[in-house]
Structures are given as C-alpha cells and as structure tokens.
FIKE-678871 format. One record per residue (C-alpha): residue number from 1; residue in three letters; y, x, z. Coordinates in nm, 3 decimals, always signed. Example, Ala and Ser with C-alpha at 12.3 -4.5 7.8 and 13.67 -1.06 7.14 Angstrom:
  num  residuo        y        x        z
    1      ala   -0.450   +1.230   +0.780
    2      ser   -0.106   +1.367   +0.714
//
This chain:
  num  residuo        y        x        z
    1      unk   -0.285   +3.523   -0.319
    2      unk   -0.158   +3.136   -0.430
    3      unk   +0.103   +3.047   -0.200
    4      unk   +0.087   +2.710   +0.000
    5      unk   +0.344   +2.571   -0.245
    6      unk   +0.181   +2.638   -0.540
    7      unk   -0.161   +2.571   -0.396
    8      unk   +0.008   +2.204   -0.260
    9      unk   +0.141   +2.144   -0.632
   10      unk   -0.193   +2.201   -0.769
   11      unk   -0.357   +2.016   -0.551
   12      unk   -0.138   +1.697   -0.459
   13      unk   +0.056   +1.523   -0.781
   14      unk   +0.270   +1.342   -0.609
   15      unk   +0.640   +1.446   -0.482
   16      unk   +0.644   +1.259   -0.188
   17      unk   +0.274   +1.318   -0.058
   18      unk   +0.344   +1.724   -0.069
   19      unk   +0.649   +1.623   +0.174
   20      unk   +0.475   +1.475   +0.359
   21      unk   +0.171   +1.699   +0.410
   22      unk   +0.447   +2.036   +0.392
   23      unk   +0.654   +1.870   +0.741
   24      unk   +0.264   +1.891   +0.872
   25      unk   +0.152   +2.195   +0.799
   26      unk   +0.523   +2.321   +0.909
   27      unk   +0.491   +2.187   +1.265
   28      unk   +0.109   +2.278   +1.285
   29      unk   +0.212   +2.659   +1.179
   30      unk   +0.486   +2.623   +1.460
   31      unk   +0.209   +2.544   +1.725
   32      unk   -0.073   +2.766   +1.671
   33      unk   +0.166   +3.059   +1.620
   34      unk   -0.002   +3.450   +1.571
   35      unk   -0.319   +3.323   +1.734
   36      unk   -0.693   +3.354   +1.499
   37      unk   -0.761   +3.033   +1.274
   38      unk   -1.041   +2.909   +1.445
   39      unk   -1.252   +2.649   +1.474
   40      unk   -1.173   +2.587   +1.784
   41      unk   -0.809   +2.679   +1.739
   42      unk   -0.828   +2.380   +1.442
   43      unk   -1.036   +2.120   +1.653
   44      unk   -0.760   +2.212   +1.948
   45      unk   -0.471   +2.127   +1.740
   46      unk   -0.677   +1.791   +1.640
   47      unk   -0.697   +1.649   +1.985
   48      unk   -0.349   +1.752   +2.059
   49      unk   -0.269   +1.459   +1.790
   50      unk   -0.529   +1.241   +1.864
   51      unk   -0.289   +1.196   +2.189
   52      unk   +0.000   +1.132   +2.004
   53      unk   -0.116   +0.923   +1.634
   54      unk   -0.320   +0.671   +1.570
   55      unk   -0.649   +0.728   +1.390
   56      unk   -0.519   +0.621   +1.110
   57      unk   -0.221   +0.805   +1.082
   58      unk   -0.358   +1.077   +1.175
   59      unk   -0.624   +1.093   +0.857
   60      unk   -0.305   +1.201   +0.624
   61      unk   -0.227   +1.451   +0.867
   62      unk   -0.611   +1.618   +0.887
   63      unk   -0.597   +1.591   +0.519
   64      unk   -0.256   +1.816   +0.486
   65      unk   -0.392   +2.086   +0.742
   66      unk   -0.782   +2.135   +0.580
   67      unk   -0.556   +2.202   +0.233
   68      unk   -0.354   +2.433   +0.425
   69      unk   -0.664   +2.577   +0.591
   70      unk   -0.828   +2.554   +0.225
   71      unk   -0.546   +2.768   +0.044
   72      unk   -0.546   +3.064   +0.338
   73      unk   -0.944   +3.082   +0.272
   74      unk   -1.007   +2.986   +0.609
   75      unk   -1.319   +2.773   +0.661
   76      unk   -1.272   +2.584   +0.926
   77      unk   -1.168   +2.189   +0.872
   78      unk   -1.030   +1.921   +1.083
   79      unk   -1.264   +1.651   +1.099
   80      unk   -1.110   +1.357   +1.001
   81      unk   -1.124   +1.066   +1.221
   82      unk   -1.285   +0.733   +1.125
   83      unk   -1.014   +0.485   +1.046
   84      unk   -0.946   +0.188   +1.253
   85      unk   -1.067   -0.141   +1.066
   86      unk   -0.976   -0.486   +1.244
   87      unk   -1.218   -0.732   +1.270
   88      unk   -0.950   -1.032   +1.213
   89      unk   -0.663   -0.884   +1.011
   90      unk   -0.376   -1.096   +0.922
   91      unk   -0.347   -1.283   +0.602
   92      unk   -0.021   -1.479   +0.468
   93      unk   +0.006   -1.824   +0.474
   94      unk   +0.140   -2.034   +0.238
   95      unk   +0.391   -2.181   +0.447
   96      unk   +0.453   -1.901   +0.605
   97      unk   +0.580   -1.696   +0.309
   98      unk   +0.803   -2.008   +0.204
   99      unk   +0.988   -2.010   +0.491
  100      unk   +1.063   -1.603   +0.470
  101      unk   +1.237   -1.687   +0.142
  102      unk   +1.389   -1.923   +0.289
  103      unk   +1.557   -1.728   +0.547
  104      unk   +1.618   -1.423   +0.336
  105      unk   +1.980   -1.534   +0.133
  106      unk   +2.020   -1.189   -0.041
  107      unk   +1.902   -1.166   -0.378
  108      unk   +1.779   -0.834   -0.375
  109      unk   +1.628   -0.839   -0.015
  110      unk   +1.442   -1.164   -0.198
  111      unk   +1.344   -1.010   -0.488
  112      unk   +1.163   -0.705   -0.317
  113      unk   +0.958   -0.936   -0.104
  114      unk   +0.842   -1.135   -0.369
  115      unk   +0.738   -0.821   -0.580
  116      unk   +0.546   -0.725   -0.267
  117      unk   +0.375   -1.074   -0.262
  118      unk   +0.294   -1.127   -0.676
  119      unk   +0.169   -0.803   -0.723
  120      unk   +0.016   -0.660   -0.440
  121      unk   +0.139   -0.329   -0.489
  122      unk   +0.222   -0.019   -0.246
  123      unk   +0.618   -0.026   -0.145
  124      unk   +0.662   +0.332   -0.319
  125      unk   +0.565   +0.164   -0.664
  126      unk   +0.753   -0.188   -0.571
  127      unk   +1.097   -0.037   -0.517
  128      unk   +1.038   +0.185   -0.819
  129      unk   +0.966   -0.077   -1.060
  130      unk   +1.217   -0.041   -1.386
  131      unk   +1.319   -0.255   -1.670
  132      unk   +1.069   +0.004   -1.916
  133      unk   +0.799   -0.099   -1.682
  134      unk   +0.804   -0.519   -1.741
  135      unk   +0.597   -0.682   -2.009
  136      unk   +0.641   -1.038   -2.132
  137      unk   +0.338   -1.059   -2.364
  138      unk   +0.221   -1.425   -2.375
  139      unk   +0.458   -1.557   -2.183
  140      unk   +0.393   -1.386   -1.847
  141      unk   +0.592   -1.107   -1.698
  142      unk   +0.378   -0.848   -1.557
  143      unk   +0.438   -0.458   -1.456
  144      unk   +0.249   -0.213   -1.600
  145      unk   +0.356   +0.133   -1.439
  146      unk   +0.161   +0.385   -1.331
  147      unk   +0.146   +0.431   -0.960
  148      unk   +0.307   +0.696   -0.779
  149      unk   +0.008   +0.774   -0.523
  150      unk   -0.330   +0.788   -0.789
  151      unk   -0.196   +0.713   -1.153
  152      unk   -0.345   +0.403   -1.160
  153      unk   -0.189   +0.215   -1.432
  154      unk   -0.119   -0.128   -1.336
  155      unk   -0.108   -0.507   -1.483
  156      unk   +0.062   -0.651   -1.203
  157      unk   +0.150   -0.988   -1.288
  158      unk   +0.447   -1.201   -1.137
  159      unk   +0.443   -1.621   -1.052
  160      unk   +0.698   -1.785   -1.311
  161      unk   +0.921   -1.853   -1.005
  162      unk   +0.932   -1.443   -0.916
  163      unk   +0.974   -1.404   -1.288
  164      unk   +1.280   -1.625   -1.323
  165      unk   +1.471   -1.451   -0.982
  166      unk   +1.399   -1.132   -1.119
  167      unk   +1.545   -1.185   -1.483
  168      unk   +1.847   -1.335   -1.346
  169      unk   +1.899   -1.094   -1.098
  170      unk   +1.876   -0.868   -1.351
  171      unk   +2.153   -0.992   -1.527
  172      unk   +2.393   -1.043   -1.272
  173      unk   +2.360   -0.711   -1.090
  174      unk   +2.420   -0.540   -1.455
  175      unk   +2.073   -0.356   -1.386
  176      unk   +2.005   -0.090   -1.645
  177      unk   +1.711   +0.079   -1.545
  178      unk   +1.554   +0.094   -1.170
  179      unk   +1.536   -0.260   -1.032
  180      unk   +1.627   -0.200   -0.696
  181      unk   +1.867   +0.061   -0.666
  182      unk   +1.934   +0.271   -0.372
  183      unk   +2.260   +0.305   -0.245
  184      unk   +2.276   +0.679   -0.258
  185      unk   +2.239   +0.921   -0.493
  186      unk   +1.848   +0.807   -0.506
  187      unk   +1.790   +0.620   -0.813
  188      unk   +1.639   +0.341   -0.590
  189      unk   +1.574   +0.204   -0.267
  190      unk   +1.330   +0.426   -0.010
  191      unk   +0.982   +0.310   +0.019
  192      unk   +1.041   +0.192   +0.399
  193      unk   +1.330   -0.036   +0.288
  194      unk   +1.058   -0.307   +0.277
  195      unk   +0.984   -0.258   +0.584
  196      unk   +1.273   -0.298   +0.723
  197      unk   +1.363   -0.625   +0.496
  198      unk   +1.047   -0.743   +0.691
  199      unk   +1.179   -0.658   +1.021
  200      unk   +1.540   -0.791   +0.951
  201      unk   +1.445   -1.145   +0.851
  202      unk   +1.160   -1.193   +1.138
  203      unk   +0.835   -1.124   +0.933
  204      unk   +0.647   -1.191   +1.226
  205      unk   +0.310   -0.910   +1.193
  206      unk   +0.352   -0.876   +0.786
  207      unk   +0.405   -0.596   +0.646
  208      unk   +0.311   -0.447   +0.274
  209      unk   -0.002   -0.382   +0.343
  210      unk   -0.017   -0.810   +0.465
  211      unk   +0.031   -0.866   +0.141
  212      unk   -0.186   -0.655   -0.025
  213      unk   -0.471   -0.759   +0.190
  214      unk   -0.354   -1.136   +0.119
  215      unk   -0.374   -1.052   -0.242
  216      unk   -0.689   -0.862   -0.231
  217      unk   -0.898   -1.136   -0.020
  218      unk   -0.775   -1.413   -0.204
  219      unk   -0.875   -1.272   -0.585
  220      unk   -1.167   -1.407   -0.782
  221      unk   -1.457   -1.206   -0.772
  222      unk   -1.355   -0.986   -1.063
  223      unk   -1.314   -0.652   -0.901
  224      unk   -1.186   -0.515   -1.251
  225      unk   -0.872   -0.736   -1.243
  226      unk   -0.782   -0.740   -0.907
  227      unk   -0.745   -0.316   -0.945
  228      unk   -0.511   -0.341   -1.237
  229      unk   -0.351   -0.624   -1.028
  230      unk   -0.260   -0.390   -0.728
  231      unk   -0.295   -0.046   -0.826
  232      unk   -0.647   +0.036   -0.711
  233      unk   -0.835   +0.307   -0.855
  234      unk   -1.157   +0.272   -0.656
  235      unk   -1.306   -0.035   -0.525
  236      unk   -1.472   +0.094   -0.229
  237      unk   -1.107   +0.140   -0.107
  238      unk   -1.071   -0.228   -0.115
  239      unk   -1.352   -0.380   +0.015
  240      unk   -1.360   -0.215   +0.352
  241      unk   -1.021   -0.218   +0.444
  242      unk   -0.810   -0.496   +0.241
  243      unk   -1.032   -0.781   +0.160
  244      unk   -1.092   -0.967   +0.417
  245      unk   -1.437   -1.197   +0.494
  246      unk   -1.255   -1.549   +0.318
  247      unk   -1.486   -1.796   +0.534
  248      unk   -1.431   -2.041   +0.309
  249      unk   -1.603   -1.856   +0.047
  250      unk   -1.863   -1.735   +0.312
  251      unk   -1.979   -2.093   +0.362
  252      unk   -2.000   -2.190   -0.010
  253      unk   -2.203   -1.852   -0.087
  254      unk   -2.443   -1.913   +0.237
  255      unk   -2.467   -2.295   +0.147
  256      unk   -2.595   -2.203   -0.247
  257      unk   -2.856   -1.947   -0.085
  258      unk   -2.953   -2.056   +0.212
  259      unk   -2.843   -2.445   +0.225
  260      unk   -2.600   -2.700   +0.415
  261      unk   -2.454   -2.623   +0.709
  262      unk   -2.262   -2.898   +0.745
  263      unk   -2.162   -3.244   +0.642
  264      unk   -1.995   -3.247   +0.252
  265      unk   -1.594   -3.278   +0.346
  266      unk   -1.322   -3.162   +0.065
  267      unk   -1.323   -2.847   -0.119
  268      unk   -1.236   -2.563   +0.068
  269      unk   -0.972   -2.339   -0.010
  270      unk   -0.919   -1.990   +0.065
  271      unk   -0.670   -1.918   +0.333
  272      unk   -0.340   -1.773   +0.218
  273      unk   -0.066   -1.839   -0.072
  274      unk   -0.194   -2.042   -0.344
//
C-alpha cells in the first residue's frame, strides 16, 4: 500500500501545503485513535472543529483529512463547509495606503508592502520574489514567477514608484538573489512576515488578501490580465470571493441598460488606489 507521504507528494505539489495538511492529519490520527473510520467517526471529528475554526479555515483542514481518508481507501469524506463570503469586504483607499508608507521608515518592511499592493499576489510568492524573476521589457518592471500554490505563471507588474524603491534597495542591501531575505537560515522571509509588517505599522483591517481584493475589484474587465496580474489560475476563484460589486461601475452598467438614475455629476471612479 502507498504510504500517506508518498500519497501527499503525489497528490499536493507544494512543500508547504503537505505541511500543512501532514500537522492535520497528525492531530486528527491522535484523536480518533484505534476506533473504525467511519462516517460518523469522520463527521464527529468535523464538528469537533467546527467549534474551534472558522469555516473558512477549516476548508484546508477537510481537504487534508478526505486525502488522508482517500489514501487508506476509506470512503467516507468530510464535507466541506461553505466558505464565509462578506457582503461589504474592505477595499484600500488611496489615502489610506499613502499614509502606511508613510509610517513604515524601513526599506524592506516598505518594499514588501508595496509588492503586496502592485501585484496582487499571495504573501508566499511576494516574499519569494528573486532578482531571476523581474522583467524590464518596455520599460516596465514586472514579475513573472510561477506561483508556489497552483503554478500559475505570473505578469505581475509594479507602479514606476515601487519599481524605483525596489532597484535601489536592491543595490544598497547587496541583494544577490531572493529579494527579501530571511534572517535565518531560510533563504527569505516567512510568508506571515507580511502580516505582521501589517500589524506593526497599524494597518487598520488590511491584510494580503485587502490587497488582492483591492486589486482584483478595481481591474478592467479583462479577466485574462488580471490572472496573470495576481496569480489566478481560475476565474471563478475570483469573482466570488475577491472582486468586489465596484458601485461605481454598477451604476454606469445599469444606467447603459436600463437608463438614468440620477442627475449627470462627474465621472465616477472606482473606489480604491488609483
């Protein structure tokens, strides 16, 4: 029989996802002990951390335990829980991410944040960004990696200003290969780190995922470019739960079909960083 290991390898590509999902399937083997794998054993195990997770936390975790329930040829599944979608998510404001910058004085602290803002992309591909991975063609620097969650290989472009901090940051931290280097033995800095830069300098509600929504709500309508933008490999991802209702844009589309709904005043503009 395929061990869980070598089932997990097949299964899940990347490194940090089959940690993830192996701590799971650890603690779940240390609860449910000699007794029969179930249904009911499974669904028991479920509630137990519906108690303690959020639903959508708690999807990752369902999704670790059916492999593990997968590779033993048991046939009983988790049922995944529906994930939590906000009806008014935030978005970032344009003078709202100015004054972050403002208040963040260390280059590198400034440097991942406005990675996180330009491109859109998850923290575990932001903090791994190298030198090999930045293209200057035309004029614009962009970073075309492949992403560490779905091998999506991205065109993430930068603004001229992120473009400039970066190249002379760069040069003055002597950086010869990972941008933001971790101050370990990792070659960089932990996916969370962004998190906590957040945190530190009083990011008030924004996290990555702010800006990815931001990004996502504000793009054109071209679906296409907004993937190789942020790392998306399936639009149906994005629509539900990062791009946000822009009501500006809702009024202009309902005006053009249905008519005017109110008197003609300036154009609109989509909320968020322009």
């Amino acid at each position: 029989m395929v061990t869980w290991d070598a089932f997990l390898r097949s299964k899940v590509p990347n490194l940090e996802t089959r940690k993830r999902y192996d701590a799971v399937v650890k603690s779940f083997n240390g609860w449910w002990g000699s007794r029969p794998l179930t249904d009911a054993t499974v669904q028991e195990y479920r509630e137990k951390l519906l108690g303690h997770y959020k639903p959508n936390s708690l999807s990752n975790m369902v999704a670790a335990i059916n492999l593990y329930l997968e590779s033993k040829g048991v046939e009983a599944r988790a049922r995944r829980p529906p994930k939590e979608i906000a009806a008014n998510p935030k978005l970032v404001k344009a003078d709202e991410y100015a004054a972050l910058l403002a208040r963040i004085p260390n280059a590198e602290e400034r440097l991942a944040v406005r990675l996180l803002h330009d491109t859109g992309l998850r923290p575990s591909d932001a903090v791994a960004v190298r030198l090999s991975d930045l293209d200057t063609t035309d004029g614009i620097t962009s970073v075309r990696k492949r992403t560490r969650k779905t091998g999506a290989v991205t065109d993430s472009l930068l603004r001229k200003e992120t473009a400039a901090e970066l190249k002379a940051y760069v040069d003055a931290a002597g950086v010869t290969d990972f941008i933001l280097r971790g101050e370990t033995d990792k070659p960089h800095r932990h996916r969370t780190w962004p998190n906590a830069i957040l945190r530190k300098h009083g990011a008030e509600g924004i996290t990555p995922r702010t800006f990815r929504r931001t990004l996502a709500t504000n793009w054109t309508e071209d679906t296409t470019s907004l993937m190789a933008q942020g790392g998306w490999t399936d639009s149906k991802t994005i629509f539900p739960h990062y791009r946000r209702n822009a009501r500006a844009r809702h009024v202009q589309a309902f005006e053009k079909a249905v008519g005017p709904a109110r008197d003609p005043e300036p154009e609109d503009e989509v909320q968020g960083y322009r």
